[in-house]
DRENTI-502528 format. One record per residue (C-alpha): residue in one letter; x negated, y, z negated; chain. Coordinates in steps of 0.1 Angstrom, whole numbers, plus 5000, padded with zeros to 4 digits. Layout:
% DRENTI-502528
- a, X, Y, Z, A;
...
% end
This chain:
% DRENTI-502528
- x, 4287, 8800, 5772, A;
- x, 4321, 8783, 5780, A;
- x, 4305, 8751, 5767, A;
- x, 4294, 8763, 5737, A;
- x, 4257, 8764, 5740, A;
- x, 4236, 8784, 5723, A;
- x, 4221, 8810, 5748, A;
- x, 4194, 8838, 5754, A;
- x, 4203, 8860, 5783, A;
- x, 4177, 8888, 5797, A;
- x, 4190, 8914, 5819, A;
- x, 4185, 8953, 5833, A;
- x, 4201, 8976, 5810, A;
- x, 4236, 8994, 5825, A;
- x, 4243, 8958, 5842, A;
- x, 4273, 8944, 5827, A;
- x, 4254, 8925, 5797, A;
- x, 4287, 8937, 5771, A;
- x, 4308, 8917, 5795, A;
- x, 4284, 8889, 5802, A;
- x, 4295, 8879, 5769, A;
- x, 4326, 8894, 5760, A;
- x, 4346, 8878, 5788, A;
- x, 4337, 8841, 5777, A;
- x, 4343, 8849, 5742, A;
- x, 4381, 8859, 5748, A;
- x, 4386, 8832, 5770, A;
- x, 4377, 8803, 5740, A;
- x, 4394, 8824, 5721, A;
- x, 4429, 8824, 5741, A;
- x, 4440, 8794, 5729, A;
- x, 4437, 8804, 5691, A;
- x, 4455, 8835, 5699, A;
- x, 4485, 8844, 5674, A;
- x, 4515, 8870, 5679, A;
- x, 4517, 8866, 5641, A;
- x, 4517, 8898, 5617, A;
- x, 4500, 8876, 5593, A;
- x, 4463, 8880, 5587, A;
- x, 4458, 8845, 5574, A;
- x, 4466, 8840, 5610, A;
- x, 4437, 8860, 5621, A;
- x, 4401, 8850, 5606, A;
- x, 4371, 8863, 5619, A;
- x, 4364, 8841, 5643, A;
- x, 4332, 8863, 5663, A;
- x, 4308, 8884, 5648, A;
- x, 4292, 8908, 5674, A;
- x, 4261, 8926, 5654, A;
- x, 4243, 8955, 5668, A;
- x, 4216, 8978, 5658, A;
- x, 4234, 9015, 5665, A;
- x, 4268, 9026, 5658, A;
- x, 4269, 9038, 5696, A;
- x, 4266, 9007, 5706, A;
- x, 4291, 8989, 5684, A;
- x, 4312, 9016, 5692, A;
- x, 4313, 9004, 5731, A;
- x, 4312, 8968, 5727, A;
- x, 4346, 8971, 5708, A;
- x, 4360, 8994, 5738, A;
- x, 4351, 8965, 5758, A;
- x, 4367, 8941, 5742, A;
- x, 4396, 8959, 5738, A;
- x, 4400, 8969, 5776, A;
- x, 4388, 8930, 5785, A;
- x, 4414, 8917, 5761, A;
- x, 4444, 8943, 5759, A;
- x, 4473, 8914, 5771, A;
- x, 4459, 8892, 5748, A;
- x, 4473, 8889, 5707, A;
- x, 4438, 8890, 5694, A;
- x, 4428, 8914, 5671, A;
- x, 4394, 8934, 5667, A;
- x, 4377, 8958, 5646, A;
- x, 4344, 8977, 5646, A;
- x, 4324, 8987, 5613, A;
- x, 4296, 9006, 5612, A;
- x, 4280, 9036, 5584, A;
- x, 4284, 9068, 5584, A;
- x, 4322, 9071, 5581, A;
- x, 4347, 9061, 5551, A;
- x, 4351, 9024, 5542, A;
- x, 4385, 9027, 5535, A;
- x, 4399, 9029, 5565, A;
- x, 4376, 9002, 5577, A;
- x, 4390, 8979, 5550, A;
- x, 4422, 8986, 5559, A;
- x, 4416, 8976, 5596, A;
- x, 4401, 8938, 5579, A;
- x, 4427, 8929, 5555, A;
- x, 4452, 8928, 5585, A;
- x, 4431, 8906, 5599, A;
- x, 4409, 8904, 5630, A;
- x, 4394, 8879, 5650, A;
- x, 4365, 8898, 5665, A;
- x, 4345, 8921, 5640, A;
- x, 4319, 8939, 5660, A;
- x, 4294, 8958, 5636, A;
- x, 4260, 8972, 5618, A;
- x, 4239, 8952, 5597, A;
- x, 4237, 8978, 5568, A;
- x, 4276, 8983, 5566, A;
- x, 4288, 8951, 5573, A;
- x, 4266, 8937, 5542, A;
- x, 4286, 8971, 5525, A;
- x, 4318, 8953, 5529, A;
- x, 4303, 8916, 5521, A;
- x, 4297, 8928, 5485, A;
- x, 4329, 8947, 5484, A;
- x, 4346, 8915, 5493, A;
- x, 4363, 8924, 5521, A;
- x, 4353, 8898, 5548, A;
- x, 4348, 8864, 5550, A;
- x, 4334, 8843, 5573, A;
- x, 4341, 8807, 5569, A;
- x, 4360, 8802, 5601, A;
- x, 4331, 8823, 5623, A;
- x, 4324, 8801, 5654, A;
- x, 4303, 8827, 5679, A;
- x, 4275, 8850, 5662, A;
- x, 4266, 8876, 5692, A;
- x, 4232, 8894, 5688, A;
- x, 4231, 8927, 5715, A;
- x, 4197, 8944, 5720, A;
- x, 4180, 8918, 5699, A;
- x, 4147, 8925, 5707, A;
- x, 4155, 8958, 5687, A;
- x, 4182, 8937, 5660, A;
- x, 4146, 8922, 5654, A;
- x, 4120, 8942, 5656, A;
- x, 4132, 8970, 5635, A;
- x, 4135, 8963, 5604, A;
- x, 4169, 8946, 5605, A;
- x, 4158, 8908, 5602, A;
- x, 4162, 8908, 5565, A;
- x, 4198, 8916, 5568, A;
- x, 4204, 8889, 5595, A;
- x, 4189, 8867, 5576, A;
- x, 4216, 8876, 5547, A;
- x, 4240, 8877, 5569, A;
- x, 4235, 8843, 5588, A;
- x, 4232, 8826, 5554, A;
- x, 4265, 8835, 5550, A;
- x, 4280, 8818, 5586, A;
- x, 4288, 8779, 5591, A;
- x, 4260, 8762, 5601, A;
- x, 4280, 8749, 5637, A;
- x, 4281, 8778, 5652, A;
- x, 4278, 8790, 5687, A;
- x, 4244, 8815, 5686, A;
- x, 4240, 8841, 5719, A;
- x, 4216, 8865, 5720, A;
- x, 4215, 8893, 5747, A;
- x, 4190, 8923, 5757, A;
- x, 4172, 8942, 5783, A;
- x, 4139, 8931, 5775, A;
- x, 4123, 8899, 5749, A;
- x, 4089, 8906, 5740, A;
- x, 4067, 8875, 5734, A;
- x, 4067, 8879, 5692, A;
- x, 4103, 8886, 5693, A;
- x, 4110, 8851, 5713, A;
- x, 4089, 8841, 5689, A;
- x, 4116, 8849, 5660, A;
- x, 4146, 8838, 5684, A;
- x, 4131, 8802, 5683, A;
- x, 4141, 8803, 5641, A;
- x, 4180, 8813, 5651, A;
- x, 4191, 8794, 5685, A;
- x, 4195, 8754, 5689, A;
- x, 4178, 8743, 5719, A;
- x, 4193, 8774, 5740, A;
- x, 4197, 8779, 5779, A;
- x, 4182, 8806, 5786, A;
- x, 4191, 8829, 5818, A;
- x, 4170, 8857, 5829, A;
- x, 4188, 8878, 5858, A;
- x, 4157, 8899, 5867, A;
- x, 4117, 8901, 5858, A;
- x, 4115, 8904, 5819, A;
- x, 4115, 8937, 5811, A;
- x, 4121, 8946, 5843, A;
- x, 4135, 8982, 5850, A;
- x, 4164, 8986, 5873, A;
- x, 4154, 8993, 5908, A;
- x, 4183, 9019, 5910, A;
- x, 4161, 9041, 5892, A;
- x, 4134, 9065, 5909, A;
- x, 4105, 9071, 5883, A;
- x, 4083, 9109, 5885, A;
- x, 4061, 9122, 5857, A;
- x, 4049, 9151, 5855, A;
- x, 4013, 9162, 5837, A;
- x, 4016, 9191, 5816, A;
- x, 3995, 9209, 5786, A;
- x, 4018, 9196, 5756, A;
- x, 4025, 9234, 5746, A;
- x, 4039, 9237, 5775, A;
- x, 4060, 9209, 5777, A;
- x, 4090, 9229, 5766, A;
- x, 4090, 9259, 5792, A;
- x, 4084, 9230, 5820, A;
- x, 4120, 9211, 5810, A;
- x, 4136, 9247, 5810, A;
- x, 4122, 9254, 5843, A;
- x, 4132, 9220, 5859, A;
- x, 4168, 9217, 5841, A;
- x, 4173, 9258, 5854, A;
- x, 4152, 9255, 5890, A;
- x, 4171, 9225, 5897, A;
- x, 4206, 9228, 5885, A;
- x, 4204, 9201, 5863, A;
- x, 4243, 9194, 5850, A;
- x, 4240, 9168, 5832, A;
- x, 4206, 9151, 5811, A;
- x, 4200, 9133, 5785, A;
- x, 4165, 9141, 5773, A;
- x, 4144, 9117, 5746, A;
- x, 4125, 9134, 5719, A;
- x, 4102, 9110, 5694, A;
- x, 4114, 9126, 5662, A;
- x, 4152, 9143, 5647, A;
- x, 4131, 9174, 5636, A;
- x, 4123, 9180, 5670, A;
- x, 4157, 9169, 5690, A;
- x, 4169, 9198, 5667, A;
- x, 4142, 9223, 5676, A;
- x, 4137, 9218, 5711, A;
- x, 4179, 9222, 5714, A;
- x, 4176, 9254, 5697, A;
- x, 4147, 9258, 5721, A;
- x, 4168, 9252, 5750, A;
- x, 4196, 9272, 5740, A;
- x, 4178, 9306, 5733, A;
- x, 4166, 9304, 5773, A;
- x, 4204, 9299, 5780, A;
- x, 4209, 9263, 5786, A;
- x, 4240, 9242, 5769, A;
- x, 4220, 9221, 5748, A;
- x, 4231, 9199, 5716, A;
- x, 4209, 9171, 5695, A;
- x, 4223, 9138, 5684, A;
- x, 4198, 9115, 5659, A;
- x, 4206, 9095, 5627, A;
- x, 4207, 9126, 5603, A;
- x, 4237, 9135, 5619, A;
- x, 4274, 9126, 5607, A;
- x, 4293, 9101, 5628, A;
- x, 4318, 9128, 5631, A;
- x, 4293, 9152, 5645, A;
- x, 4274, 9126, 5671, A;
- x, 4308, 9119, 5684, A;
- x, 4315, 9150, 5687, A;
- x, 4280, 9161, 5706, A;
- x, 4287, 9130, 5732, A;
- x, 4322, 9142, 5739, A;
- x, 4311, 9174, 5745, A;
- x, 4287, 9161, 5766, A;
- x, 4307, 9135, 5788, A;
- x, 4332, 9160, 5795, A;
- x, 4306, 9187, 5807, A;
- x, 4308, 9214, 5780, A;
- x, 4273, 9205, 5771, A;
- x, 4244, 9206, 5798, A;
- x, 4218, 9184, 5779, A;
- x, 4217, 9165, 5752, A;
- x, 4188, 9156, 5734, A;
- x, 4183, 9127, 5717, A;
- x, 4163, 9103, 5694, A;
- x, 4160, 9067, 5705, A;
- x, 4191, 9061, 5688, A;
- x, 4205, 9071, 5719, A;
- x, 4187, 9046, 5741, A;
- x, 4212, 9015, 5729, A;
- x, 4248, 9016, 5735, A;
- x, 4252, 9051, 5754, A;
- x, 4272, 9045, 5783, A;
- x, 4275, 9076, 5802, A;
- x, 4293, 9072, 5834, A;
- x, 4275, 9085, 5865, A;
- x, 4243, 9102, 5845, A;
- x, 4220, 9115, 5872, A;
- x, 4186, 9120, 5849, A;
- x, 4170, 9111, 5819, A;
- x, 4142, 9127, 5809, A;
- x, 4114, 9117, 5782, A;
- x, 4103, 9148, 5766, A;
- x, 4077, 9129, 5741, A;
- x, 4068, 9093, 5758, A;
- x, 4079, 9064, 5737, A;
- x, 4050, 9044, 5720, A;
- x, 4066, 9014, 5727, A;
- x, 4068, 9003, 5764, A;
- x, 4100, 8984, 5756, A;
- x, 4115, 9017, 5747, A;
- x, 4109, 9033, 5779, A;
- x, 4131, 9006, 5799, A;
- x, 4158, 9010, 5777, A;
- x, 4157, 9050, 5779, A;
- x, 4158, 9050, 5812, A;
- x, 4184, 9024, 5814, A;
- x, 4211, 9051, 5804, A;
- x, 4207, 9061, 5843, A;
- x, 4213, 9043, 5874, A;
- x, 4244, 9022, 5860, A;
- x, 4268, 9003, 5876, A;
- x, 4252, 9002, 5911, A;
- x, 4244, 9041, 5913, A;
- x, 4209, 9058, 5916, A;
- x, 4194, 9076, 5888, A;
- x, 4160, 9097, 5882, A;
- x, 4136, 9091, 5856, A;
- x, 4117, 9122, 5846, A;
- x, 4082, 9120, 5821, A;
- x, 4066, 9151, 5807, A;
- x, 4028, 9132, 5800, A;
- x, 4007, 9152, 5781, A;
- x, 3969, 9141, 5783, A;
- x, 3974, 9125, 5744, A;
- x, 4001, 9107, 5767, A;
- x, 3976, 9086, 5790, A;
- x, 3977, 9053, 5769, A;
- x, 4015, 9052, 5764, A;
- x, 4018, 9058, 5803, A;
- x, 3995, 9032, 5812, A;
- x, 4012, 9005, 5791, A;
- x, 4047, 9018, 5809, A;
- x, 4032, 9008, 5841, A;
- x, 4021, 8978, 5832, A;
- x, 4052, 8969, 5815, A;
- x, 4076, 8975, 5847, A;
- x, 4044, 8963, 5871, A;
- x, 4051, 8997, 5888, A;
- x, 4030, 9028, 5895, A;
- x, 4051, 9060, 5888, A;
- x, 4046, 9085, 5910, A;
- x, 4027, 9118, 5897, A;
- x, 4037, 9155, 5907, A;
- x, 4019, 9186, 5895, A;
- x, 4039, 9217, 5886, A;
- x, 4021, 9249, 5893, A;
- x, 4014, 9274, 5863, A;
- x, 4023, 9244, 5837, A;
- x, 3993, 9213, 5843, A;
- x, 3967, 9205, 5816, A;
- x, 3930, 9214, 5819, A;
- x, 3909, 9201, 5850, A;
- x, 3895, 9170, 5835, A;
- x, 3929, 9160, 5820, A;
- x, 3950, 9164, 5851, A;
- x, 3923, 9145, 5867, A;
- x, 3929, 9116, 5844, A;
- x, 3970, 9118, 5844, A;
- x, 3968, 9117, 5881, A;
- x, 3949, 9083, 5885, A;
- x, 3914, 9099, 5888, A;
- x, 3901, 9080, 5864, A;
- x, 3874, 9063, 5883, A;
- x, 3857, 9092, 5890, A;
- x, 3864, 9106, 5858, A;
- x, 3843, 9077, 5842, A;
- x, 3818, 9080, 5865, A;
- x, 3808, 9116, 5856, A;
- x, 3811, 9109, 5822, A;
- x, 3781, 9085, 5834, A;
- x, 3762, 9113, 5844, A;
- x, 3765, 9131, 5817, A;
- x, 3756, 9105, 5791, A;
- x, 3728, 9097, 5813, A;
- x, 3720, 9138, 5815, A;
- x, 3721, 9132, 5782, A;
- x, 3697, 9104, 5771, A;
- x, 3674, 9120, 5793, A;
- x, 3675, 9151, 5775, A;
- x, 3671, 9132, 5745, A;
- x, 3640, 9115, 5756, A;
- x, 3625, 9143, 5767, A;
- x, 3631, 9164, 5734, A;
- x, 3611, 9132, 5720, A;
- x, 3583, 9139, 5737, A;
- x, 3580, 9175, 5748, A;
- x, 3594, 9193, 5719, A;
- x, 3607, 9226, 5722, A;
- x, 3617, 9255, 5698, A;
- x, 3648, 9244, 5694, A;
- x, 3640, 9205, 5689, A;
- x, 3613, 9213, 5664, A;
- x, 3621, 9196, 5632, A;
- x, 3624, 9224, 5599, A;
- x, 3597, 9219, 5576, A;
- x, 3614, 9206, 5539, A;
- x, 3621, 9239, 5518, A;
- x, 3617, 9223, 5488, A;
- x, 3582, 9227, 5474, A;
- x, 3583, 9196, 5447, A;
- x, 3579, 9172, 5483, A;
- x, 3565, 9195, 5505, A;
- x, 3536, 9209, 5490, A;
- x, 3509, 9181, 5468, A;
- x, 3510, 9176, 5432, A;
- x, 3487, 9195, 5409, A;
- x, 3482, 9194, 5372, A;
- x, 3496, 9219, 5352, A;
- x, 3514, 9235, 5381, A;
- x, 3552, 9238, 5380, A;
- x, 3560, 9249, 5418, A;
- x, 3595, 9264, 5414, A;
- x, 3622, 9254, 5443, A;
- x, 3618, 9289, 5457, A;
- x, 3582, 9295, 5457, A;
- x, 3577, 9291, 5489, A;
- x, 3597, 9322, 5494, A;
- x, 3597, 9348, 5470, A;
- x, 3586, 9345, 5437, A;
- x, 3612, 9356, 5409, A;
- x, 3604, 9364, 5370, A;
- x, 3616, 9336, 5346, A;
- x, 3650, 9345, 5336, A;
- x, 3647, 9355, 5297, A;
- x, 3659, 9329, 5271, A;
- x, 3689, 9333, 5256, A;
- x, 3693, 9332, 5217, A;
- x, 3710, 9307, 5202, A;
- x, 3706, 9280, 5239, A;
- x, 3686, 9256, 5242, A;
- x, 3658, 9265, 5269, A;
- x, 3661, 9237, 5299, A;
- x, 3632, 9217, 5306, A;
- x, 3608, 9221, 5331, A;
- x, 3607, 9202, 5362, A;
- x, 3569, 9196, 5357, A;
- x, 3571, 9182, 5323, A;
- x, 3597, 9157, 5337, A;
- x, 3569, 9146, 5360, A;
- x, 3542, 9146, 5336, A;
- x, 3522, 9175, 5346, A;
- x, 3529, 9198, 5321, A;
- x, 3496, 9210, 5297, A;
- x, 3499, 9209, 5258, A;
- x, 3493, 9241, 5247, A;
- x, 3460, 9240, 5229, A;
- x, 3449, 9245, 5190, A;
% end
């Protein structure tokens, strides 16, 4: 990075990635640095792009803690709060702007940034920068950049189409990988445990209240449910508060505070969370719904066992959860250890299939097909009552033509009289006519 090049760097999550590239940043930058008040005297030099505010939120703590005895300036934008005060912050000037896609292309049409002297473009978590949905704004936004620029891209784990993209943004790049791609952090202790999914709910209030649980940040798939299952969790007595997308800045700030300093228990979240949360000393993290995306999982659990210390990754797998488990342990190249809970497991065959039994599982399922067939081919040829075939109730092909004769559809059964013509309708043909068979009435 000191030299310029463009790089792609692959690490753990919680292992220092913010000042992997943060530190060389500010030392280029030191020799640019101005005591000036004047913001002509500080361009935007670095653009650090992210894909949550939580996340640009703590990259700009870093580099104000890394580069506090330095005169460079820095600024972080992001949605969800007022503009103004954001505008404010860039018209004095700032050489490191660390934001959101969506807001920062806010303040491009509002003319309130350039970036003509922008040397380093910084993408953090770009697997999920992206895959997301947010390439169409980079895109925008790097049209906007010099073309000499110094490109570094950093993230916990690169899957193969999204080094695919990242071959389109970096000039011949170094590229350093500090563990196994999408490797998890062997700090972290990985249990699941099967349950019935409507019971998924009682079993994380019995594990947060059987084990004392202080402090856990718990994953849910959708905002409609990080609201419901905190409700949940409060009404059995447990400090619980939800943070997702649909809530104000004001209020997700306010939920993590409250969190961090202990006055909330557990705090569920939506994967919104699982970037940019950097909660000191977390002990557990536990993934109420399972992520569909493997990726996801490493980042989750990456919110525990940071900065050297142990953590505990805790699965609720219902049996619709098989798939998404198996493509986690492939992923990580790790088996994660099973444990039943008494009273809260699935049926029989599904425990038996969560718990690695699948062998024997197929193998009954075997049997039973082949229980099956043979009942089949035995129904073929000795039939019984209840594999005799129903005779055809209709009596126009069941029963042989005849001249003359009109079978009705229900003859078979019980005759009925001819419903009476009504005056002033035509009367409906009869079905024999249709066919032909129906005599002319004579003289």
């Amino acid at each position: 990075m000191l030299s310029g090049r463009d790089l792609m760097a692959g690490a753990q999550t919680g292992t220092g990635k913010t000042a992997a590239f943060a530190l060389p940043i500010l030392q280029r930058l030191a020799p640019l640095a101005s005591t000036s008040a004047s913001p002509a005297r500080h361009p935007v030099r670095v653009l650090v792009l992210t894909p949550t505010r939580e996340l640009a939120a703590q990259v700009f703590e870093s580099f104000k803690d890394y580069g506090k005895h330095m005169p460079l300036r820095s600024t972080v934008v992001y949605g969800g709060v007022d503009m103004n005060a954001q505008i404010d912050q860039l018209r004095k000037g700032v050489e490191i702007l660390v934001a959101t896609p969506g807001r920062l292309l806010d303040h491009v049409q509002n003319k309130t940034v350039m970036f003509n002297q922008v040397s380093v473009l910084v993408l953090d978590e770009a697997d999920r920068m992206l895959d997301m949905g947010f390439l169409p704004d980079i895109k925008r936004i790097i049209a906007l950049l010099p073309k000499e620029r110094q490109n570094l891209l950093f993230s916990a784990t690169f899957p193969d189409e999204i080094r695919a993209l990242t071959k389109t943004l970096l000039r011949n790049p170094a590229e350093v990988q500090v563990a196994a791609r999408n490797a998890a952090a062997d700090s972290v202790t990985h249990v699941m445990h099967p349950v019935a999914r409507e019971k998924k709910r009682e079993l994380l209030s019995y594990l947060i209240q059987t084990r004392g649980l202080k402090q856990v940040l718990v994953f849910s798939g959708t905002r409609i449910g990080a609201n419901r299952l905190a409700h949940q969790l409060r009404r059995d007595h447990i400090q619980a508060d939800a943070i997702h997308g649909d809530k104000s800045q004001a209020e997700r700030e306010a939920a993590l505070a409250d969190f961090k300093s202990g006055k909330t228990n557990v705090l569920v979240a939506t994967d919104v969370a699982s970037r940019g949360l950097d909660i000191e000393g977390l002990p557990q993290v536990i993934n109420f719904d399972v992520p569909h995306s493997p990726e996801d999982y490493v980042h989750r659990i990456g919110r525990t066992g940071r900065a050297g210390l142990t953590g505990e990754a805790i699965s609720l797998v219902a049996p619709q959860d098989h798939d998404a488990i198996a493509a986690i342990e492939r992923l990580i190249k790790k088996r994660i250890e099973r444990v039943l809970v008494p009273s809260f497991e699935a049926s029989g065959a599904s425990v038996a299939v969560l718990m690695g039994d699948e062998p024997r599982r197929e193998a009954s399922r075997g049997r039973d097909r082949g229980r099956e067939r043979g009942r089949d081919r035995g129904s073929r040829h000795q039939p019984g009552p209840s594999s005799t075939p129903k005779k055809a109730s209709d009596p126009i092909f069941s029963a042989p033509y005849e001249p003359g004769s009109a079978p009705r559809p229900d003859a078979a059964a019980k005759p009925e009289p001819e419903p009476q013509q009504q005056s002033g309708k035509r009367r409906q043909p009869q079905v024999a006519a249709l066919l032909g068979g129906l005599k002319r009435a004579s003289g």
